[in-house]
PLY file of the C-alpha trace (Angstrom):
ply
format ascii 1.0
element vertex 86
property float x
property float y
property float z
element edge 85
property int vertex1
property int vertex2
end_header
-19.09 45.23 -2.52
-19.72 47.01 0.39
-21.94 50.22 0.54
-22.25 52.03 3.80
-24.59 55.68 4.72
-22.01 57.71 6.26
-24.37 60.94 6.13
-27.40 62.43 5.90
-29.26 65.75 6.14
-32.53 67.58 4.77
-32.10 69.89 2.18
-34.95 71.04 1.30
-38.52 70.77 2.76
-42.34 72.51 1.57
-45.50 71.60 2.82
-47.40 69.96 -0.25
-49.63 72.15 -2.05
-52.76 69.89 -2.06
-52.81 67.40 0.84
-52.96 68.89 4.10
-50.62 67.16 6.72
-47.71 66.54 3.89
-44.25 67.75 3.55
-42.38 66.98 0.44
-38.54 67.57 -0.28
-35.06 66.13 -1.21
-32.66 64.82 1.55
-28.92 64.61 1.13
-27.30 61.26 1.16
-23.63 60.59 1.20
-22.36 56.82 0.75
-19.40 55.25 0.58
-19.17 51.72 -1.82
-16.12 49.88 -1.76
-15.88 47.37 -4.76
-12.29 45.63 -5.44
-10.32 47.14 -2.67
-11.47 50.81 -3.97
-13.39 52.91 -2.35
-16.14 55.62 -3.87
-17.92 58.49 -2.51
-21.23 59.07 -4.04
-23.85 61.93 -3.07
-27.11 61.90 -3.36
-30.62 64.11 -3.39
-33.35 61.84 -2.83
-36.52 63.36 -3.36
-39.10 62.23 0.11
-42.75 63.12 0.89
-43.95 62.32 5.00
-47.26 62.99 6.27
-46.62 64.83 9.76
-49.35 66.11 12.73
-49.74 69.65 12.17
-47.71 70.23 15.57
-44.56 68.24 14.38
-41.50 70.27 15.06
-39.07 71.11 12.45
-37.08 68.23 13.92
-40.01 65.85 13.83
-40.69 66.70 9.71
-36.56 66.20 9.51
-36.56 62.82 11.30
-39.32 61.55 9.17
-37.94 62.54 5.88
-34.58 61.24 7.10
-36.16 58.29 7.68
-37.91 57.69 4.19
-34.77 58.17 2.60
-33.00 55.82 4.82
-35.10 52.80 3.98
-34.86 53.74 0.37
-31.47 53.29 0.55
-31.84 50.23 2.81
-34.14 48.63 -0.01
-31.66 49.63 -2.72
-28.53 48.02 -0.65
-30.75 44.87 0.04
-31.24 44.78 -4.05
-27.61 45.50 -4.52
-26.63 42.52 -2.06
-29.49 39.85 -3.69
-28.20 40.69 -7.50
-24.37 39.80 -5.96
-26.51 36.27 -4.90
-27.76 35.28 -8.49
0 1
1 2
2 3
3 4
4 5
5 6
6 7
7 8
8 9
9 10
10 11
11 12
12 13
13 14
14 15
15 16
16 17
17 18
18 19
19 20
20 21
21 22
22 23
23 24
24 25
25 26
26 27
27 28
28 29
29 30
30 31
31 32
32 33
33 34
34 35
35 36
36 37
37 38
38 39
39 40
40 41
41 42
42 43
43 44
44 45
45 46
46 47
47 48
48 49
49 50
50 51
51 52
52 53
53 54
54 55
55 56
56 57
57 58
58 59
59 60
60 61
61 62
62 63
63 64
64 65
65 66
66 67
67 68
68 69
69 70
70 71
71 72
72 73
73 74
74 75
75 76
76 77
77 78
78 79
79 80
80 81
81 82
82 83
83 84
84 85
């Protein structure tokens, strides 16, 4: 099995409503998983909080979420490729 991020993007971002410094949202994953020669496009919102400087650009509070949802996907493909070990 082989699952790759081919791309990513915010799509939604709002500054949390009780903690100061926090932006919460969903960011846009597309992957591709080929298992037995076939391949499968899957899409996916994944639903991020980062804690930003109150100066962060809009690209700064993108980056980070990108980021969070990255390594959630990075943990979840790790998982994926220990299960094929057992």
């Amino acid at each position: 099995m082989s699952l790759q991020l081919i791309d990513i993007s915010v799509s939604d971002k709002q500054a949390h409503p009780r903690l100061a410094g926090r932006m919460t949202g969903h960011v846009r994953a597309v992957l591709s998983e080929t298992l037995g020669g076939q391949q499968q496009t899957h899409e996916l919102a994944i639903p991020v909080w980062a804690d930003v400087e109150n100066n962060a650009s809009d690209g700064d509070v993108d980056m980070a979420m990108m980021l969070k949802a990255a390594d959630i996907i990075a943990r979840l493909k790790a998982r994926l490729d220990g299960d094929k070990l057992s």
